[in-house]
N, C-alpha and C positions, 0 to 999 in steps of 0.2 A: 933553256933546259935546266931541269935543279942540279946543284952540284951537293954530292957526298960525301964527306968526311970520313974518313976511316975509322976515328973512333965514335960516329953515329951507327955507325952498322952493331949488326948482332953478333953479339960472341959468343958461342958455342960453350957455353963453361959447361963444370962437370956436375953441374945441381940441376941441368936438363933431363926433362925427364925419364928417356931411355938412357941416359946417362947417370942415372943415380945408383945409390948400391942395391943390389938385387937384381939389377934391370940384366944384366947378362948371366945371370943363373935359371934352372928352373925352379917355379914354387916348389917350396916341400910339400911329399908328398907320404914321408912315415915318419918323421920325425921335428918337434919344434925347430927352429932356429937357434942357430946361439946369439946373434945378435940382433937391432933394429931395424929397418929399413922406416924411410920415411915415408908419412902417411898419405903422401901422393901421388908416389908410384905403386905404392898397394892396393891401394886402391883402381889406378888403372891397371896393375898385370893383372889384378884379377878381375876387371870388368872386359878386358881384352878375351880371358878367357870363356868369360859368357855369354860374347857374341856365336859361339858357336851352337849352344841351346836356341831350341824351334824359337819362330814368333808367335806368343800367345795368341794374338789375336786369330790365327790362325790357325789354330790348333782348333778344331770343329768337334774332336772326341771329348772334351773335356766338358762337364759342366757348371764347372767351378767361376764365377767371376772373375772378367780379366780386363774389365774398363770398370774406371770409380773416377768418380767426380774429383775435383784439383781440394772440395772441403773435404773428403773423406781421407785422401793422401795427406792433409794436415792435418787432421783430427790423430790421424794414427802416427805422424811423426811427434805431435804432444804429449802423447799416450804411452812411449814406449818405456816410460818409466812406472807405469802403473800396476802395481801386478793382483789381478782380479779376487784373490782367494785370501787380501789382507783387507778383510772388509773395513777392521776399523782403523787403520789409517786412510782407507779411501771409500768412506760411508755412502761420497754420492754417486760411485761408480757401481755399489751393489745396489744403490736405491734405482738406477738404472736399469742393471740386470734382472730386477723385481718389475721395474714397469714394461721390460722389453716381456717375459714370461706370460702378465696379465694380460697383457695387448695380446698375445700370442690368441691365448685361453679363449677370450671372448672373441676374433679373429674366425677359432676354430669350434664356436658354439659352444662352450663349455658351461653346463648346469649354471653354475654358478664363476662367474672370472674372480670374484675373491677368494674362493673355498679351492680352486685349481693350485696345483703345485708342479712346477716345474724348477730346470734350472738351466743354464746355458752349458756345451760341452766344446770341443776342439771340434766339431765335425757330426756328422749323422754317424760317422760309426760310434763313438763315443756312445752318444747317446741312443744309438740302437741295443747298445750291451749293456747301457743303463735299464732300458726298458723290459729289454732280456731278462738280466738278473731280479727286476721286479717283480714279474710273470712269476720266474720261478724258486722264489722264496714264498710269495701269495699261493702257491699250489703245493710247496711242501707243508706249509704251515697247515693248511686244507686237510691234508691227508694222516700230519700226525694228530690233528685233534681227534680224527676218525678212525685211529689206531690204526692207519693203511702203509704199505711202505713207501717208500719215498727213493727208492735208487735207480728209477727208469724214466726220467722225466725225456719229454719230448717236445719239438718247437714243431708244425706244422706250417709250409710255405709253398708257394711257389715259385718262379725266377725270382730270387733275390740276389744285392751285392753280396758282396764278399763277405763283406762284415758279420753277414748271419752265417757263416762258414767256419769264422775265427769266433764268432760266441758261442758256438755248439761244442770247438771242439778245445774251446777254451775253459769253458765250463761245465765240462762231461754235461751237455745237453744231445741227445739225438735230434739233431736236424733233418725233419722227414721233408724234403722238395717234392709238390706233385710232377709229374712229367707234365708236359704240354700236349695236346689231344690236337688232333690235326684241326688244321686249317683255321688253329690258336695263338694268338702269343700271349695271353694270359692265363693262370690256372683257372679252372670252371668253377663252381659252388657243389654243382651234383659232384665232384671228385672228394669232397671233402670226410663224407662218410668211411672212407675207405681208408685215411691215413690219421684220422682222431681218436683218440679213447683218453678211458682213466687217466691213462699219464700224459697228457697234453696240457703242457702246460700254459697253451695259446696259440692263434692263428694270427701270422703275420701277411695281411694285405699292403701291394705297395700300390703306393699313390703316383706313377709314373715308372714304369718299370724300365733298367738300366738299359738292356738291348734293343727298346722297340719307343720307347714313350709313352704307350698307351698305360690308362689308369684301370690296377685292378676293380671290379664288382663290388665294393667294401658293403654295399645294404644287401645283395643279393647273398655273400658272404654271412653277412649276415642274422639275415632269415633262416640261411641254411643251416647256420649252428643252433637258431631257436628250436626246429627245427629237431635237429638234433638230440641238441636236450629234451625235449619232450619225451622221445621215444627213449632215449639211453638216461635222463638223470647227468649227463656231462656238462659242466656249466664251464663253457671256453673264452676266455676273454679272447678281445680282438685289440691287437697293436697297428696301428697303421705306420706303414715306413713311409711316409711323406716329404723323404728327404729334397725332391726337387716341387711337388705337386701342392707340396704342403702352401707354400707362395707363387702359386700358379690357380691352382682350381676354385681360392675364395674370389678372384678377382675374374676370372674367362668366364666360370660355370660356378654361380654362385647361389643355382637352385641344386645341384648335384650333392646331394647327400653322402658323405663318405666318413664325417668327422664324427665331434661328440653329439650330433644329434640323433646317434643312430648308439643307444642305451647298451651295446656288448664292445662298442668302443672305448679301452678304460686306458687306452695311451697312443703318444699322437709325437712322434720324431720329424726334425727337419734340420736342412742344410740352410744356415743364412749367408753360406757362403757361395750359392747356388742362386737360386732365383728369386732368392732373398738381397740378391744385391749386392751384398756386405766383401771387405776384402778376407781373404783366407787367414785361420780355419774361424768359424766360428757356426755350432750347430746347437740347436734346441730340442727339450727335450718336455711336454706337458702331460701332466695326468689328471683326469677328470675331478679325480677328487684327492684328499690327502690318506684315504680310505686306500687308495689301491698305489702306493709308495710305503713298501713295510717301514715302518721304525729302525727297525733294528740296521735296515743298510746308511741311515743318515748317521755321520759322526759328529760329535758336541766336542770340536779343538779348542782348546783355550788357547790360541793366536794371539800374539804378541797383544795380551793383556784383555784379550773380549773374547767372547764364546762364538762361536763361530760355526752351526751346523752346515755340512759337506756331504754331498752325494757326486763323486766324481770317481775315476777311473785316475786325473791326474792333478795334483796338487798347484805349483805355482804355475801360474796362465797370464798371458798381458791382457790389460784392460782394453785396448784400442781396438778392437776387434767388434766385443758388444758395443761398447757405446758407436762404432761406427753402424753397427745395427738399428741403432737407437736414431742417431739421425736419418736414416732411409729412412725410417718409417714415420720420424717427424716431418722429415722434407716431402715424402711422396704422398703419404698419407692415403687413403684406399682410390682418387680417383689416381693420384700418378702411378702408382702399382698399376692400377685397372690400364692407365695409356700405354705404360714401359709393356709389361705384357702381350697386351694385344696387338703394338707392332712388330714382335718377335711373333707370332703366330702369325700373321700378314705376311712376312716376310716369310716365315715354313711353309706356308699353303702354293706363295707363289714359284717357291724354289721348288716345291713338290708337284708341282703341275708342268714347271719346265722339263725337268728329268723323265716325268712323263713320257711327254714328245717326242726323247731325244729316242726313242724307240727300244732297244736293249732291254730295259729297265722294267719291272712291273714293284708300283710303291704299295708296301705296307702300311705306313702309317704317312699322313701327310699332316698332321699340327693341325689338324683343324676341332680336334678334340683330342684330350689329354695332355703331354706336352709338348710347346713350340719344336718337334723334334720331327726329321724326315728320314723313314727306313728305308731302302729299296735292296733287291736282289735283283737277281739276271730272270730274265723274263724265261730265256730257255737255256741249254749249254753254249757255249761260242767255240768250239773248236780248241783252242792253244792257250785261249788267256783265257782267265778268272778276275774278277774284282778284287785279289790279290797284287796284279799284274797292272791296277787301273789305281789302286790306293799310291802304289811304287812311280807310276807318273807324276802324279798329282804333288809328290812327297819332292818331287824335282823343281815344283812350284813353290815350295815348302805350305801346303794345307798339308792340313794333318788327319785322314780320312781314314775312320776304322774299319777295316774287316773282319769278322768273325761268325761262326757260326750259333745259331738260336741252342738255347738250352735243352736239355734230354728228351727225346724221343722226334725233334723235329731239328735235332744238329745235323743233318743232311743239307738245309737249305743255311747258304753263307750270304750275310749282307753287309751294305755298308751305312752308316750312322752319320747325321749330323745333325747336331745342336745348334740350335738357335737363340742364341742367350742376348742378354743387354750388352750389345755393341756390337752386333752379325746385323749390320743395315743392309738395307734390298742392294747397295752399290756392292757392299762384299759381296753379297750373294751372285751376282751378276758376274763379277769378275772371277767367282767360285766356277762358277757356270760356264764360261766364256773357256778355262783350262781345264773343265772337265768334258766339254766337245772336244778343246784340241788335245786332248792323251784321248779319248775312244777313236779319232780320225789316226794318228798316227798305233795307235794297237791295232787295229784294220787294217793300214797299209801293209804293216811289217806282217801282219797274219797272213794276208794275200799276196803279199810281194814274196816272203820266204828270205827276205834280204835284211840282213842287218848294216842298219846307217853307223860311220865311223864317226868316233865324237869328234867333233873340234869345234872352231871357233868358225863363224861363219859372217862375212860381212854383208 
């Protein structure tokens, strides 16, 4: 047998790691420190600490990327020094964000992919309030060459994020939302008559709407405003909120007209931190031509020694972000987009046709057009529980299952959401599956039994 020496064994000294200074206080939580701690217990009290946050992957409300390749976690650990808005000390980082824009442009049919102008933002909201504030600077300028006034401007929508919530009332814009018309979850094209005029300063179509996934009517849209203008003289650009659909519908539904080939589309937002791949934030922002980006909102900084034109909302950004954009779409190029895609919509249709089965359930959308996304409510009332009652099971699995009710005039009916993004394979799905029978068998029991089980440990 081996023998051991007393001073071979471990000695417990005071540079172990719960043993270090800090380790028996708690982090601050109003005030700095007065002194150091060393950089390896701070690192683990505060990684100890964020074990307690959900597991991304698991989080199914979210449509944010939450798997990236081992090159893009390296690209953005070399990157963290980069800061995007100092063009000329990192000229090949903007030459980047200029070819990531053009790829976008011609991507999404644009006239011309030289003559297009875009730029990269933190996120689709960014660049939604980019695209915003373009509309309506283009519509005042309209109205003072024509002597009209200009302090009633308007955004016309239907279900949108939030974000067009925070740019209406961020930039005294009236945000008119159509209601939803039964047995809809998109706004229709005939409603549109009724909430445009003079002062509209544009219709926002989205490309994947946030509650349901399905993709707004953008050519029916339209026609409607052509339409329109005939009879009224009102000439309405159209914005597409693209922010998930925008890297979805060139590669699933690539005869589907919703971009710049349909001539009243004069701007075009997207999330590339969404179904673009890319790690968080990083969102695009293109317009068809340089024609419908006024002048006046780009600024000419003279940045540490070079001029430097700027249409953002926020000044210093890390580089790691785009260029991790830049390689997805080097690395995938349109057929892996086309593969990555299509087995996230595989995976929706067949997750959407199990929930089916499971009877309760009648699905809204099941991913087999618009995006990889599966809606479902309650087929009829149950009694005691709600799918408020089935999220709170689930949430014991730790999946992260939303419930909420559809937007105005159909917030009656409550459902529940899941995404199916790059890295939800048919096995999660399955195991998804697998603990959403066992919380509807035990919500059943407990509904017909009337008995509540006591927690504990059970061998």
């Amino acid at each position: 047998m081996p023998l051991h020496r007393v001073d071979q064994a471990r000695q417990y000294a005071p540079d172990d790691l719960y043993a270090l200074p800090g380790a028996f206080e708690p982090l601050p939580r109003y005030r700095i420190p007065e002194g150091t701690m060393p950089a390896r217990a701070a690192y683990q009290l505060i990684r100890d600490e964020l074990l307690l946050d959900g597991n991304s992957r698991q989080n199914l409300a979210t449509f944010c990327t939450t798997w990236s390749e081992p090159e893009v976690r390296e690209l953005m650990s070399e990157t963290l020094d980069k800061n995007l808005v100092d063009k000329d000390e990192y000229p090949q980082t903007a030459e980047i964000e200029s070819r990531c824009v053009h790829v976008l442009a011609d991507l999404w049919h644009a006239p011309d992919g030289a003559s297009a102008v875009g730029c990269s933002t933190t996120g689709s909201s960014e660049a939604a309030m980019l695209a915003g504030l373009a509309m309506q600077r283009r519509w005042r300028a309209k109205r003072r060459a024509a002597g009209q006034p200009v302090e009633r401007p308007n955004l016309v929508c239907g279900p949108v994020q939030v974000c067009w919530e925070k740019f209406g009332r961020y930039f005294d814009v009236e945000l008119r939302q159509i209601p939803l018309l039964p047995n809809n979850l998109t706004m229709r094209p005939e409603q549109l008559a009724e909430y445009c005029d003079e002062n509209t300063i544009g219709v926002v179509c989205t490309l994947g709407v946030t509650f349901n996934g399905e993709y707004e009517p953008v050519a029916e849209v339209s026609r409607a405003l052509d339409e329109l203008e005939q009879r009224t003289g009102f000439d309405i650009p159209v914005h597409v909120d693209a922010a998930s659909g925008g890297f979805v519908a060139p590669f699933l539904e690539p005869g589907l007209e919703w971009d710049f080939r349909l001539a009243r589309v004069k701007s075009i937002n997207a999330s590339g931190h969404k179904f673009g791949l890319s790690p968080l934030g990083v969102g695009w922002v293109v317009w068809r031509d340089a024609e419908y980006l006024p002048e006046e909102l780009v600024f000419h900084v003279d940045y540490l020694g070079g001029d430097m034109p700027t249409f953002a909302l926020n000044f210093s950004r890390p580089g790691g972000e785009v260029i991790a954009q830049y390689y997805n779409l080097v690395r995938l190029g349109r057929e892996g987009y086309t593969s990555v895609q299509s087995a996230c919509a595989r995976v929706a249709t067949q997750l959407a046709d199990a929930v089916a089965e499971l009877g309760p359930f009648s699905v809204l959308h099941d991913g087999r057009s618009g995006l990889p996304v599966v809606c479902w409510t309650l087929a009829r009332p149950h009694g005691d529980w709600t799918l408020y009652d089935l999220s709170e099971r689930l949430r014991l699995r730790g999946w992260q299952v939303p419930t909420y009710p559809l937007p105005a005039d159909r917030q009656d009916v409550v459902v529940q959401r899941v995404v199916v993004r790059h890295g939800v394979s048919r096995d999660l799905a399955e195991l998804l599956l697998g603990d959403l029978k066992a919380a509807l068998a035990d919500i059943q029991r407990r509904h017909l039994s009337g008995a509540e089980e006591q927690p504990g440990f059970h061998h």
